[in-house]
C-alpha positions in Angstrom: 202.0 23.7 74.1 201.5 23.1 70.5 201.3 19.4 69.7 202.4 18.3 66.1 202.3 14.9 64.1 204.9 15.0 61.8 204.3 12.0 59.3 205.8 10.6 56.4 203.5 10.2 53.4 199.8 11.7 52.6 196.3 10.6 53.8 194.0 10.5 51.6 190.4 11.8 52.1 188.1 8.7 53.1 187.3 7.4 56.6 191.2 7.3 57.8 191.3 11.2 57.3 187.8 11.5 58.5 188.7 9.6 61.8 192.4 11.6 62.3 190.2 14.6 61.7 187.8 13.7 64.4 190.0 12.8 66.9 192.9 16.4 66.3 189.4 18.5 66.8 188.1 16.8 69.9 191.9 16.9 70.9 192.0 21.0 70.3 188.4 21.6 71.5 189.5 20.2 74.7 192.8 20.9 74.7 193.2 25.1 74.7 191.9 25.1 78.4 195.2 23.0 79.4 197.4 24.4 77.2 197.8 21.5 74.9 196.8 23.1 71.7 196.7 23.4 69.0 197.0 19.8 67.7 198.2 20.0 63.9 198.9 17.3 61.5 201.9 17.9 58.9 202.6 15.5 55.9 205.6 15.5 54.0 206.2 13.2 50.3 207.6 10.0 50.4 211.2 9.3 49.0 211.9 8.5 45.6 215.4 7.4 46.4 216.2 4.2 45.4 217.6 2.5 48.1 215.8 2.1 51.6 218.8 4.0 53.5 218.8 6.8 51.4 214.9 7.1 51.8 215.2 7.2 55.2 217.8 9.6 55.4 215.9 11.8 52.7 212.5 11.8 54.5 214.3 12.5 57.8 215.5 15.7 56.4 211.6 16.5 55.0 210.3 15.9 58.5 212.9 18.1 60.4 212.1 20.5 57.4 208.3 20.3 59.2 209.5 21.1 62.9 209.4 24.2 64.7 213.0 25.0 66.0 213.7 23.4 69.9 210.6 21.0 69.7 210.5 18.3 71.8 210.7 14.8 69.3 208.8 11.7 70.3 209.6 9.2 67.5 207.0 6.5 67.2 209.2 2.9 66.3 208.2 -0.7 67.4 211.3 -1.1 69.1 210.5 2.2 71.4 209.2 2.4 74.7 205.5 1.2 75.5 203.4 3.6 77.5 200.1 3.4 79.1 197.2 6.2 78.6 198.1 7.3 81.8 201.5 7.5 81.7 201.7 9.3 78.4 199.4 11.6 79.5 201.6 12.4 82.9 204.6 13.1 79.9 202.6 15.4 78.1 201.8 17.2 81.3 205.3 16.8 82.5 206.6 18.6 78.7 204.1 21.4 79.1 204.5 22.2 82.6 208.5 22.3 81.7 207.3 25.0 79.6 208.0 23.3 75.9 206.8 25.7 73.3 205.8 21.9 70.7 206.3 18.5 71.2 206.7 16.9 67.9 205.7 13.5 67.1 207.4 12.0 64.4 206.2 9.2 61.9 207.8 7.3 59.3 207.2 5.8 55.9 207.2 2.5 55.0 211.2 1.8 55.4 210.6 3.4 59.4 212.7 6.0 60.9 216.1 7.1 59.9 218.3 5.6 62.7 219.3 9.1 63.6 216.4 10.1 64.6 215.6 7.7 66.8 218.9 8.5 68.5 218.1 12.1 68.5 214.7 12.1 69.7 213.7 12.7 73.9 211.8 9.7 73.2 211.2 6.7 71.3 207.1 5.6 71.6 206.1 2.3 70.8 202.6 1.2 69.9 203.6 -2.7 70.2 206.0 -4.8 68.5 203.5 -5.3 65.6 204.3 -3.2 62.5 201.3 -0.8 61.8 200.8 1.0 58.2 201.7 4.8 59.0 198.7 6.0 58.1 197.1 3.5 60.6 199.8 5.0 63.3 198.5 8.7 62.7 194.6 8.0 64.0 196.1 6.0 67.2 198.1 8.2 68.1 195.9 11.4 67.9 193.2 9.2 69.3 196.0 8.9 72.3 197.0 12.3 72.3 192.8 13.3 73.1 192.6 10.3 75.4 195.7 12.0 77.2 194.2 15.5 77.2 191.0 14.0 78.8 192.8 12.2 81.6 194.5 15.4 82.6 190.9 17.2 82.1 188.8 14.7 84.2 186.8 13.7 81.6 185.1 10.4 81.8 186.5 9.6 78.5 189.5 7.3 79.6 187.9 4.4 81.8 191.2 2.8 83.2 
């Protein structure tokens, strides 16, 4: 199962993009022997609109623009669900096994998701209630999308 982060906004080169880096090649080295590869990182422009609806609305239609047709949409919001290592992991498992070609995960800028999307997607993820800068948001979720693929490998990685 291919695994995308779909994000609004660029990272520039420095230690964020040296850490996502890290973590999507650990995550794809370990990943191909359970099918949960590749992991690939897909950035699209922030808004110029003018008001913070309209952005929202406009990068929505930039990170659909990303996604494969029929992926899977997790949507990462504050107000979403929070999972544990484990239980993401048993999700990932769960998509794959169901025989889902990419699971998307979707990212967005500084105003947050369009509403729509949130409704749309098969589920909202949640990383706290704190707000995080999205570029912060990209390197913990990679970093929980290897930590996932390590549970399900055995891996002594994850200590619970």
């Amino acid at each position: 199962m291919r695994l995308l982060i779909a994000a609004v906004g660029r990272l520039k080169a420095g230690p964020e993009r040296e850490l996502l880096d890290r973590y999507a090649e650990r995550a794809n080295a370990t990943g191909r022997n359970l099918s949960l590869a590749p992991l690939e990182v897909s950035e699209v422009p922030e808004s110029q609109e003018r008001r913070s609806a309209d952005r929202m609305a406009d990068e929505a239609r930039k990170l659909e623009a990303a996604l494969p047709k029929g992926a899977k949409r997790i949507v990462l919001d504050s107000g979403g669900k929070a999972l544990g290592s484990e239980d993401f992991a048993n999700r990932l498992a769960a998509l794959r096994d169901q025989g889902t070609q990419t699971t998307a995960f979707l990212i967005g800028g500084a105003d947050g998701l369009d509403p729509r999307l949130k409704a749309e997607a098969d589920l909202v993820l949640s990383y706290g209630a704190a707000t995080f800068p999205h570029q912060i948001v990209r390197i913990l979720l990679a970093e929980q999308i290897y930590r996932a693929i390590t549970i399900l490998s055995g891996h002594p990685y994850h200590r619970a």
